[in-house]
DRENMARBA-585621 format. One record per residue (C-alpha): residue number from 1; residue in three letters; x, y, z. Coordinates in Angstrom, 2 decimals. Example, Ala and Ser with C-alpha at 12.3 -4.5 7.8 and 13.67 -1.06 7.14 Angstrom:
! residues 2
+------+------+---------+---------+---------+
: resi : resn :      px :      py :      pz :
+------+------+---------+---------+---------+
:    1 :  ALA :   12.30 :   -4.50 :    7.80 :
:    2 :  SER :   13.67 :   -1.06 :    7.14 :
+------+------+---------+---------+---------+
//
This chain:
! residues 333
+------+------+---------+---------+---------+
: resi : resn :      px :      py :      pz :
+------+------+---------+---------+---------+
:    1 :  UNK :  -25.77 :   10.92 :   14.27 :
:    2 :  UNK :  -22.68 :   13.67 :   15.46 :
:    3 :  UNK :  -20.81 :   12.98 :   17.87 :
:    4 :  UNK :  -19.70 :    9.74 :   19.55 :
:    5 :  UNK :  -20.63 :    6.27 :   19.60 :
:    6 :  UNK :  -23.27 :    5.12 :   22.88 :
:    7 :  UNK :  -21.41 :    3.14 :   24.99 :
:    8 :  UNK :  -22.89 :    0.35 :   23.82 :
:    9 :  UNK :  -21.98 :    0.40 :   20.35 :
:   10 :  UNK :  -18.38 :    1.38 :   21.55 :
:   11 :  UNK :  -18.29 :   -1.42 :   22.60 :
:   12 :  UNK :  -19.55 :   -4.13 :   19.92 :
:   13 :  UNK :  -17.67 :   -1.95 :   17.02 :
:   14 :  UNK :  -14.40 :   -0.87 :   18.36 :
:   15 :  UNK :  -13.03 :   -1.84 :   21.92 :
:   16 :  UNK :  -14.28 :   -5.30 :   21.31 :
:   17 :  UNK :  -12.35 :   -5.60 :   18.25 :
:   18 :  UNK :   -9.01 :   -5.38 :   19.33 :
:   19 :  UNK :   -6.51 :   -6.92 :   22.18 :
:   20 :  UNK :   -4.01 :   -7.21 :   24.76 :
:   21 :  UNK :   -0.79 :   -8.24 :   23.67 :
:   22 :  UNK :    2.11 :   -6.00 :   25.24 :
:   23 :  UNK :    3.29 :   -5.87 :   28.86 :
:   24 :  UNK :    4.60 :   -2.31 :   28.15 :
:   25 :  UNK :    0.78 :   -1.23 :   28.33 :
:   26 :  UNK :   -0.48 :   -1.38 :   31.92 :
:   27 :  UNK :   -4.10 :    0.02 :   30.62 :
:   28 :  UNK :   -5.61 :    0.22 :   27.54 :
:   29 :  UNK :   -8.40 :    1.59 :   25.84 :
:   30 :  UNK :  -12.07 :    1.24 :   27.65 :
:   31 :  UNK :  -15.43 :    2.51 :   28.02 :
:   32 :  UNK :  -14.64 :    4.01 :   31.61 :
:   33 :  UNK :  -10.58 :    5.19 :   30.49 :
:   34 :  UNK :   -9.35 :    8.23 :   28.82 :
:   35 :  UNK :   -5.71 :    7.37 :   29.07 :
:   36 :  UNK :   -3.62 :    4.31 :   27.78 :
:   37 :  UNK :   -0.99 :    3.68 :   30.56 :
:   38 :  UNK :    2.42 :    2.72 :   29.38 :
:   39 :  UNK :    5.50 :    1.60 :   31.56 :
:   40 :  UNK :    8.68 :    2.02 :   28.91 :
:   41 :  UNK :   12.80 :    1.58 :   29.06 :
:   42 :  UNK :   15.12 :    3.74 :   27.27 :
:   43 :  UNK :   14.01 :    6.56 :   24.92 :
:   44 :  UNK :   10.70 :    6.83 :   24.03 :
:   45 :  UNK :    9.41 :    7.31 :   20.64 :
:   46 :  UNK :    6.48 :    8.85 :   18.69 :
:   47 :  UNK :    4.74 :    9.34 :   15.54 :
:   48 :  UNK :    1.55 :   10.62 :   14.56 :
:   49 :  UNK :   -0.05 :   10.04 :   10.57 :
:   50 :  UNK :   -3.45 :   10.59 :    9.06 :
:   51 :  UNK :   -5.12 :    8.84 :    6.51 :
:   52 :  UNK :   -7.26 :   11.03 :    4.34 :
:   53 :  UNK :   -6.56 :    9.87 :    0.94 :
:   54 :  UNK :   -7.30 :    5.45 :    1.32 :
:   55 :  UNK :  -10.02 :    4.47 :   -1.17 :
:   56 :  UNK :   -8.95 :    1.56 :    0.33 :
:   57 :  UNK :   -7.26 :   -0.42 :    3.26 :
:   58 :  UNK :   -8.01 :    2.33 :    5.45 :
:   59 :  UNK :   -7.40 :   -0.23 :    8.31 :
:   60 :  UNK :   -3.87 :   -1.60 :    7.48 :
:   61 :  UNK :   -2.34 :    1.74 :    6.35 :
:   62 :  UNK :   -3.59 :    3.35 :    9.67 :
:   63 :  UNK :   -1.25 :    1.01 :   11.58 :
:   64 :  UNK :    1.64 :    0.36 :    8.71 :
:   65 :  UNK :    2.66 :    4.03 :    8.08 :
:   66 :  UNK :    3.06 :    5.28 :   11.88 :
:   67 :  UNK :    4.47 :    1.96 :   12.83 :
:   68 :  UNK :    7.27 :    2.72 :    9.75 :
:   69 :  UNK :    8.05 :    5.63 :   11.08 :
:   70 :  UNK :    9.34 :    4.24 :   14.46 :
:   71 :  UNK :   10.88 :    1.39 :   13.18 :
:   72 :  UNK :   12.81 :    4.34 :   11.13 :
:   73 :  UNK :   14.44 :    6.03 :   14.42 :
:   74 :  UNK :   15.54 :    2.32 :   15.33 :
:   75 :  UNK :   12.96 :    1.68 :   17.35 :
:   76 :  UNK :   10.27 :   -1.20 :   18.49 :
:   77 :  UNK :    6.50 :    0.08 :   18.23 :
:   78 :  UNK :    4.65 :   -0.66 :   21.15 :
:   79 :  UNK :    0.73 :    0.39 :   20.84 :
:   80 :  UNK :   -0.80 :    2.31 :   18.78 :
:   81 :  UNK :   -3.79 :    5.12 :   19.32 :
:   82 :  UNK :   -6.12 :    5.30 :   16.43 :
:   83 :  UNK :   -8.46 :    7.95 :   16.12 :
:   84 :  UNK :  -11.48 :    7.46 :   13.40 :
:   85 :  UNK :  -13.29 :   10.54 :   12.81 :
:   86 :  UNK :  -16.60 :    9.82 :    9.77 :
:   87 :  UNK :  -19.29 :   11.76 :    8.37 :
:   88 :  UNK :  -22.65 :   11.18 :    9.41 :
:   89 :  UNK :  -24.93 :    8.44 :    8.19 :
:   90 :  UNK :  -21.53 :    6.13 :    8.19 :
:   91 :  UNK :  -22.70 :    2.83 :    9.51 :
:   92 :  UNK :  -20.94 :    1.62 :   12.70 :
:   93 :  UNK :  -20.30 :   -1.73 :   10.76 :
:   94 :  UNK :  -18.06 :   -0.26 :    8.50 :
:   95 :  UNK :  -16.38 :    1.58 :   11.42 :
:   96 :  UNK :  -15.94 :   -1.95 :   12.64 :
:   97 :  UNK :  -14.37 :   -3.17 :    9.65 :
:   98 :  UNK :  -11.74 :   -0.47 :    9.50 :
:   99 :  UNK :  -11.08 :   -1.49 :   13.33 :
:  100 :  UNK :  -10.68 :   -5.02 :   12.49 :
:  101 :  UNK :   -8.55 :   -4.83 :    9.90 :
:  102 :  UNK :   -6.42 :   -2.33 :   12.05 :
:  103 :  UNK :   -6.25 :   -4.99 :   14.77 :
:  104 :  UNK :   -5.24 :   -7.49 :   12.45 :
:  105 :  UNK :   -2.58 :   -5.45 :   11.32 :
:  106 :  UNK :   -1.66 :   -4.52 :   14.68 :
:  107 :  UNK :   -1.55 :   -8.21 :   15.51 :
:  108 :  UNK :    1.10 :   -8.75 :   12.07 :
:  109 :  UNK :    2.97 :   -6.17 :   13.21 :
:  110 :  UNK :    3.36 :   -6.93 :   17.31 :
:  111 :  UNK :    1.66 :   -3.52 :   18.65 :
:  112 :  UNK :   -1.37 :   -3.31 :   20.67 :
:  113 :  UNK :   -4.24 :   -1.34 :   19.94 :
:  114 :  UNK :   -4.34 :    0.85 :   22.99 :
:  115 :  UNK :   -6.93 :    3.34 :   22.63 :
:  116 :  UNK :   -8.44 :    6.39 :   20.23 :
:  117 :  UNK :  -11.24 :    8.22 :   20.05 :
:  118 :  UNK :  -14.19 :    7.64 :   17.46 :
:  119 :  UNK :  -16.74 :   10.25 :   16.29 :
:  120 :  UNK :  -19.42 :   11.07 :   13.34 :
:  121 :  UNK :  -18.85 :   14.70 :   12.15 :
:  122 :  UNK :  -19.64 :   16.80 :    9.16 :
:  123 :  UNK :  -15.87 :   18.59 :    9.23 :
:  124 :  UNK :  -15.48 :   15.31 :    6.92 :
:  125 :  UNK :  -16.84 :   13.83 :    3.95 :
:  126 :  UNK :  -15.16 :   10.48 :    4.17 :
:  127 :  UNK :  -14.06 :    8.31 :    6.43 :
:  128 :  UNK :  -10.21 :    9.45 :    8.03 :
:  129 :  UNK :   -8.10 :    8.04 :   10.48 :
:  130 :  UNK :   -5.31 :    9.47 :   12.63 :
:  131 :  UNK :   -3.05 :    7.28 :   13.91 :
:  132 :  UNK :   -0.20 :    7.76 :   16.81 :
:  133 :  UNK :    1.86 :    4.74 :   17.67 :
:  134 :  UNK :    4.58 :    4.86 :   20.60 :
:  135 :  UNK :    7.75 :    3.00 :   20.40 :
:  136 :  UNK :   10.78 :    2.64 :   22.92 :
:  137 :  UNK :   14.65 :    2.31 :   21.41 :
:  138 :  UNK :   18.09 :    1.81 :   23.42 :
:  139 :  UNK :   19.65 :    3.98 :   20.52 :
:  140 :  UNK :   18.36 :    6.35 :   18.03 :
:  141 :  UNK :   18.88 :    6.35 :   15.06 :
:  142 :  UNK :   17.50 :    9.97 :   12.71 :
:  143 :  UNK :   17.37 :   10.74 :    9.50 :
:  144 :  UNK :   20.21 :   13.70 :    9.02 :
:  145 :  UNK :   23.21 :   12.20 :   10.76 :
:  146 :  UNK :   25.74 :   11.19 :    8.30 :
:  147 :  UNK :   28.77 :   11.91 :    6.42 :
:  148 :  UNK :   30.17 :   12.88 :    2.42 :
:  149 :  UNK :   31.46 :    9.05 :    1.48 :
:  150 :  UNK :   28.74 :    6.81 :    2.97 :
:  151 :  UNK :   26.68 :    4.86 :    0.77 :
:  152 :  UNK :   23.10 :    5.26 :   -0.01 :
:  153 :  UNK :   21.45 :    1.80 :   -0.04 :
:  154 :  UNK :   17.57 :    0.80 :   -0.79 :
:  155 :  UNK :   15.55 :   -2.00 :    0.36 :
:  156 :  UNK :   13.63 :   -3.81 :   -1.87 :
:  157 :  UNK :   12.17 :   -2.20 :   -5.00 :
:  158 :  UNK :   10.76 :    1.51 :   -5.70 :
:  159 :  UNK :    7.10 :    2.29 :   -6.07 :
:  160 :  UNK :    5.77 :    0.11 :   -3.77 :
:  161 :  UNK :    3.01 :    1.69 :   -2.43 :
:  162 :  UNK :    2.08 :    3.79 :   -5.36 :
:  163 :  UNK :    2.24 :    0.50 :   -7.75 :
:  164 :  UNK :   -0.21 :   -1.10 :   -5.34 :
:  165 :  UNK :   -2.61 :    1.73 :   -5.12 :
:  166 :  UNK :   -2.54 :    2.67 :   -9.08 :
:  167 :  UNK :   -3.28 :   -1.07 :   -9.89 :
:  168 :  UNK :   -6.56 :   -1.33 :   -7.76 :
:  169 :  UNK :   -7.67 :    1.85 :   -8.68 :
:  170 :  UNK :   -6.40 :    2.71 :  -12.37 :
:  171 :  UNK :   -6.97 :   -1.77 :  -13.36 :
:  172 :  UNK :   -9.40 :   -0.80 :  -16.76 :
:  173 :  UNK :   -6.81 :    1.82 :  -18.11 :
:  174 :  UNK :   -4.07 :   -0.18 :  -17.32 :
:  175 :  UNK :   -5.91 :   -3.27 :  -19.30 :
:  176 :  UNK :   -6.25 :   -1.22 :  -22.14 :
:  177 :  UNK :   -2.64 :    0.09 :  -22.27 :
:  178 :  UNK :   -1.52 :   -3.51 :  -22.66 :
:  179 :  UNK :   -1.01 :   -4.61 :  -18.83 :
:  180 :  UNK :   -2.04 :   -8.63 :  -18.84 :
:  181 :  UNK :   -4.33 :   -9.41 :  -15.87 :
:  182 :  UNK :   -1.53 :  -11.24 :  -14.31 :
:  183 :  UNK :    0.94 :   -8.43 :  -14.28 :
:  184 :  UNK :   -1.85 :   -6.24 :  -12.70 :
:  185 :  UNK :   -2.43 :   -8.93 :   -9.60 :
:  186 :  UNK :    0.95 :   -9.31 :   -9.13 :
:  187 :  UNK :    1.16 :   -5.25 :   -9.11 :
:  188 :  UNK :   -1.90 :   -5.45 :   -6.44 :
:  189 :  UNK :   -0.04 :   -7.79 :   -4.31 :
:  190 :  UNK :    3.12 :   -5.52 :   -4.36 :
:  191 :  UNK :    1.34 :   -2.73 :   -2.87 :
:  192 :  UNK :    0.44 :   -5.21 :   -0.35 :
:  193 :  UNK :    3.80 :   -5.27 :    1.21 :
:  194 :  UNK :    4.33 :   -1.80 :    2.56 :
:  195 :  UNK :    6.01 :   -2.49 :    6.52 :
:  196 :  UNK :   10.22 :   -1.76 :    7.34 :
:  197 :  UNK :    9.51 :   -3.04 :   10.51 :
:  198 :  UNK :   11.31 :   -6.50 :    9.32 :
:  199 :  UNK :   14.73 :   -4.56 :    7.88 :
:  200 :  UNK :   14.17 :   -1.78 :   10.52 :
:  201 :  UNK :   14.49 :   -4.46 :   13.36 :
:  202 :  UNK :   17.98 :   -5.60 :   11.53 :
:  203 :  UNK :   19.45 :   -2.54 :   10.88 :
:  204 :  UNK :   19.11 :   -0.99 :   13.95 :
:  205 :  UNK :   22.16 :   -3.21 :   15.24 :
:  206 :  UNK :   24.36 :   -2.66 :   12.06 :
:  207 :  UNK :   26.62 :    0.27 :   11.34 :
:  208 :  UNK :   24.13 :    2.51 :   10.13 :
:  209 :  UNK :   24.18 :    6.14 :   10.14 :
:  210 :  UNK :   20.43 :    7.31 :    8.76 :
:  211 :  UNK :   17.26 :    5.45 :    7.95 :
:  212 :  UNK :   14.31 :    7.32 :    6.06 :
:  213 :  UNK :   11.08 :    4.78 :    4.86 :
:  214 :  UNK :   10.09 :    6.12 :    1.37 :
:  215 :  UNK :    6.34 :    7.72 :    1.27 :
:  216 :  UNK :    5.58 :   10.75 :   -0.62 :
:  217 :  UNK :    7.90 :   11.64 :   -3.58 :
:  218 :  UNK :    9.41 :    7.81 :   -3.92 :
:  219 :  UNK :   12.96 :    7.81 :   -4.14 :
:  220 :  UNK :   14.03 :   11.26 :   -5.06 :
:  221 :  UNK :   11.63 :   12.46 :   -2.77 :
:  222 :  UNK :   13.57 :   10.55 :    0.21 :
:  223 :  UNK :   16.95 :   11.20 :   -0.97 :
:  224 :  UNK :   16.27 :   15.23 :   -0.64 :
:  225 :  UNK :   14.06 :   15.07 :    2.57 :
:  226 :  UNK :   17.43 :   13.39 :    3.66 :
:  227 :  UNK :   20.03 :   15.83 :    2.12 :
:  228 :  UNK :   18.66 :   18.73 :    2.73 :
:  229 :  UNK :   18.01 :   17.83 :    6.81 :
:  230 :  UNK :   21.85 :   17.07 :    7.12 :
:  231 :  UNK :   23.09 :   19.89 :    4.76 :
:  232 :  UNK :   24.63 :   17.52 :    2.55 :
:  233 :  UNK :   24.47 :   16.29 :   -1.02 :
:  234 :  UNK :   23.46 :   13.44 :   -2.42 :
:  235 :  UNK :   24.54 :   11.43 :   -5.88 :
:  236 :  UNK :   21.80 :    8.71 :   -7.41 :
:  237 :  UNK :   22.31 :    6.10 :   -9.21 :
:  238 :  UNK :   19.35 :    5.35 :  -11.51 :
:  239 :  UNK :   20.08 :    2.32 :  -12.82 :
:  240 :  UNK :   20.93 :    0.87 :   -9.51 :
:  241 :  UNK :   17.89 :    1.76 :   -8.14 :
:  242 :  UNK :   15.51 :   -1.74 :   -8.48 :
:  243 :  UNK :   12.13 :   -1.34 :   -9.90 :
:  244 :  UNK :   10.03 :   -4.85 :   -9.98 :
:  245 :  UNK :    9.19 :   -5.33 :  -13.94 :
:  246 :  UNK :    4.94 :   -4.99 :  -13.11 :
:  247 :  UNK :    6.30 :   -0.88 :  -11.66 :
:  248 :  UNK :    8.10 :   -0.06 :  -14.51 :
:  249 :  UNK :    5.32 :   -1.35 :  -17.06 :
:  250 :  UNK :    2.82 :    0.46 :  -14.67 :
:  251 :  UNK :    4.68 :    3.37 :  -14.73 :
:  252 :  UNK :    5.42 :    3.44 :  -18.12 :
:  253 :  UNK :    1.85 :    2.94 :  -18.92 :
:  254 :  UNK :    0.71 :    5.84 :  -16.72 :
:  255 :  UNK :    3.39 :    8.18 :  -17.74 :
:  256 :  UNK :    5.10 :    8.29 :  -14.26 :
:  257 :  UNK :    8.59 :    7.65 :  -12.82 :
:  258 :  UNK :    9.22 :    4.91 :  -10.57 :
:  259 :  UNK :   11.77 :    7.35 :   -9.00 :
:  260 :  UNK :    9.06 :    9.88 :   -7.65 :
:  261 :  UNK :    6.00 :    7.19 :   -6.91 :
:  262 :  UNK :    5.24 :    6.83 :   -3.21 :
:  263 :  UNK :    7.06 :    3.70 :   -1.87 :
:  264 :  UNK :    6.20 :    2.78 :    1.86 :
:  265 :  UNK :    7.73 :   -0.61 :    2.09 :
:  266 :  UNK :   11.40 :    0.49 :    0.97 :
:  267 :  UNK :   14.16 :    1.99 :    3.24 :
:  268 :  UNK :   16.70 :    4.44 :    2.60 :
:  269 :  UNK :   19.61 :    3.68 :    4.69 :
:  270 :  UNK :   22.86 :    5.51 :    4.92 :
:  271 :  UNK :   25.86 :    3.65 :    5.61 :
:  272 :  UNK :   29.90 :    3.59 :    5.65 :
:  273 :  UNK :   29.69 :   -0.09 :    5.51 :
:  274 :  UNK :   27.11 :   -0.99 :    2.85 :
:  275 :  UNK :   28.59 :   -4.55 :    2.29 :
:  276 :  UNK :   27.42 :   -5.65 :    6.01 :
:  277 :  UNK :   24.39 :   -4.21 :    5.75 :
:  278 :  UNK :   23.36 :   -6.30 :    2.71 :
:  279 :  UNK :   24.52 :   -9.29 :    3.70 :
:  280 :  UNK :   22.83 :   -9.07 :    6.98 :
:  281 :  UNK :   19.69 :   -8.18 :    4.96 :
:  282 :  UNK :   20.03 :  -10.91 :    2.46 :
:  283 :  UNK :   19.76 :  -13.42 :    5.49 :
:  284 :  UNK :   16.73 :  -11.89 :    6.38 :
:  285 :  UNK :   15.63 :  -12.57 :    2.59 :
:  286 :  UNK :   15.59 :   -8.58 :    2.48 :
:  287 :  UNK :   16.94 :   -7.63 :   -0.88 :
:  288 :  UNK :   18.72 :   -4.45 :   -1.03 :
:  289 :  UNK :   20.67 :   -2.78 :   -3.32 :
:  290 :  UNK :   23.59 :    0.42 :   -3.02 :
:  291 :  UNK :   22.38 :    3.19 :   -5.29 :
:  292 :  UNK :   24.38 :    6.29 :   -4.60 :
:  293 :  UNK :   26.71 :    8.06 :   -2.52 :
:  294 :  UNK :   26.75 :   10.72 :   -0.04 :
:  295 :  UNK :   28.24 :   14.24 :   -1.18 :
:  296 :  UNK :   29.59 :   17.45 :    0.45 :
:  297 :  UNK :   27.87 :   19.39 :   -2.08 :
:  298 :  UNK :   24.42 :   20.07 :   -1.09 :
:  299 :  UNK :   21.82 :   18.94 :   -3.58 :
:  300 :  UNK :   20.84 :   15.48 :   -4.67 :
:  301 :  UNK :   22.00 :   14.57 :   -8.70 :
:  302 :  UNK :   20.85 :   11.88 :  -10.29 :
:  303 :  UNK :   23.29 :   10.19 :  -12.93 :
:  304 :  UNK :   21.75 :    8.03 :  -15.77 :
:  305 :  UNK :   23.40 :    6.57 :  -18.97 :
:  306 :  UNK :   26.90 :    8.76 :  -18.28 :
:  307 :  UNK :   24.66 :   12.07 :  -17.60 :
:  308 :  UNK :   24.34 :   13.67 :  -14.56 :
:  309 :  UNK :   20.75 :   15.77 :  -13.38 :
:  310 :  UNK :   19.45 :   17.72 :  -10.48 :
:  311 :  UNK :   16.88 :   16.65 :   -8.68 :
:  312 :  UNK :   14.55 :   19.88 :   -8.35 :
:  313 :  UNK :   11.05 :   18.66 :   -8.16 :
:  314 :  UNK :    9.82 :   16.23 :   -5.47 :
:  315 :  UNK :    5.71 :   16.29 :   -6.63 :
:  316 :  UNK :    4.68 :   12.26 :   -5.83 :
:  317 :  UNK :    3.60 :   10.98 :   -9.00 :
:  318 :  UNK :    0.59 :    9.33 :   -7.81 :
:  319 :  UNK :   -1.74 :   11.85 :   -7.98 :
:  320 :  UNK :   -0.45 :   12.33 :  -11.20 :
:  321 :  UNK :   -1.20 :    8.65 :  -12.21 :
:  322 :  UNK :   -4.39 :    8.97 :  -10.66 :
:  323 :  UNK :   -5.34 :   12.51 :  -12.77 :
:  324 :  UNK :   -5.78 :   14.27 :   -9.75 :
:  325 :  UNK :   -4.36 :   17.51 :   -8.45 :
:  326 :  UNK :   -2.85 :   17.23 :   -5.15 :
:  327 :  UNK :   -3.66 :   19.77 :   -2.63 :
:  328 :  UNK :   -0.90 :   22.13 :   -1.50 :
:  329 :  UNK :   -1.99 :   21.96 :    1.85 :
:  330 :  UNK :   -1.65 :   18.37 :    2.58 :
:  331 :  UNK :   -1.10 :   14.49 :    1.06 :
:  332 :  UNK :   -1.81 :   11.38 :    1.27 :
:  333 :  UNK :   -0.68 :   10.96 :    4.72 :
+------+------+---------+---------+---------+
//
């Protein structure tokens, strides 16, 4: 089959799967509608993500990364409009999985499923998703506004993402290089926790200056995507920075750094009051740690054991840890 689903399968696969749950969408997705219909307050936020590199939880990430992004800016994700675009010969059913475990996540997360398109087509080879999700905010909050002085803080640990994915994928070489099956579950379930939507609710009523989520290039990665949008410099601290004990044996396994591994789950804040924002956080049961400084000097440095480095390459390690090359042109996301 090319093209879309009959009506009829639409139907049993995909708009039956999901449901109403905000009163900011006046019309969602249906057989007869091309438009979701939105009444919003305040600014109005967007973000758009594919997912082309999953092997697995297509569903969840679909929702999760666009739905990071928003709570990012300091806003409150609304719906979400998921595109699923698979080669031929897919069956629907696993169409429908993807859609229910995107509605489940959807449902975790507070956002309604609001519409999308879904098509078999031979301009892919595996099953991708594109995801936009619309949020509203009564202040923004970017990613480049700060000053020299301000602290860099992280929540919770680095790697996430990339710790999660290398364990269910990489398990047998990571068995053999001396990983007990216990530390590789508990590595699997890390990966599992990959939304800011809990600390990005929280910080977007504390002094604050920037928030960033961590994806591709980890840590680092962040830290210059950061700097270099605000013209500014940036000083690490690398033993500040926390790495859960399964990431670090993963990584040191693999032959990867913690550092550069992509980490959805953790948030870079800046902030001139770092104390308040980890309290507030540790309420929340949000761990979060200070690990650098903001510098007039533009360029990010990294200091470790009394010795200061620059940060000059940003590559993610997980393609790396995976023994792939990754293509120039795009990511995982």
């Amino acid at each position: 089959m090319i093209g879309k689903l009959p009506p009829d399968q639409l139907k049993k696969y995909i708009l039956d799967k999901v449901g109403h749950r905000r009163e900011e969408v006046v019309l969602g997705g249906s057989l007869s509608e091309d438009c979701a219909v939105l009444k919003l307050s305040g600014y109005t936020l967007a973000s758009s993500d594919p997912i082309t590199a999953a092997s697995s939880g297509l569903g969840k990430l679909s929702v999760e990364v666009s739905v990071n992004d928003i709570a990012a800016a300091g806003g409150e994700p609304v719906c979400a409009i998921l595109t699923l675009l698979a080669p031929p010969g897919t069956p629907p059913e696993e169409l429908a999985a993807v859609m229910e475990e995107a509605e489940a996540t959807a449902a975790l997360r507070g956002v309604e499923i609001a519409g999308g398109h879904t098509e078999f087509t031979d301009a892919v080879n595996r099953l991708i998703t594109v995801t936009t999700v619309i949020g509203k905010a009564d202040r923004l909050i970017t990613s480049a506004r700060f000053s020299p002085g301000e602290s860099l803080l992280l929540t919770k640990t680095a790697g996430l993402e990339g710790t999660g994915i290398l364990a269910a994928e990489q398990g047998e070489r990571l068995l053999r290089g001396g990983m007990t099956a216990e530390e590789l579950r508990t590595a699997r379930e890390i990966g599992q926790n990959i939304s800011v939507l809990a600390e990005g609710r929280i910080l977007r009523e504390l002094p604050v200056s920037a928030l960033h989520d961590v994806t591709e290039g980890g840590v680092f990665g962040a830290a210059v995507e950061m700097a270099q949008a605000a013209g500014l410099g940036a000083e690490l601290w690398e033993e500040a920075i926390p790495v859960h004990p399964v990431t670090r044996k993963l990584c040191s396994i693999l032959g990867l750094s913690p550092f550069k591994l992509i980490s959805s789950g953790s948030m870079l804040i800046v902030s001139p009051k770092p104390g308040e924002v980890q309290r507030s956080l540790a309420e929340a049961g949000i761990p979060c740690a200070v690990i650098g400084r903001v510098e007039q000097a533009p360029g990010v440095r990294v200091r470790s054991h009394g010795a200061t480095r620059p940060v000059t390459d940003t590559e993610d390690h997980l393609h790396q840890g995976r023994g792939t090359v990754p293509d120039p042109k795009g990511g995982l996301k």
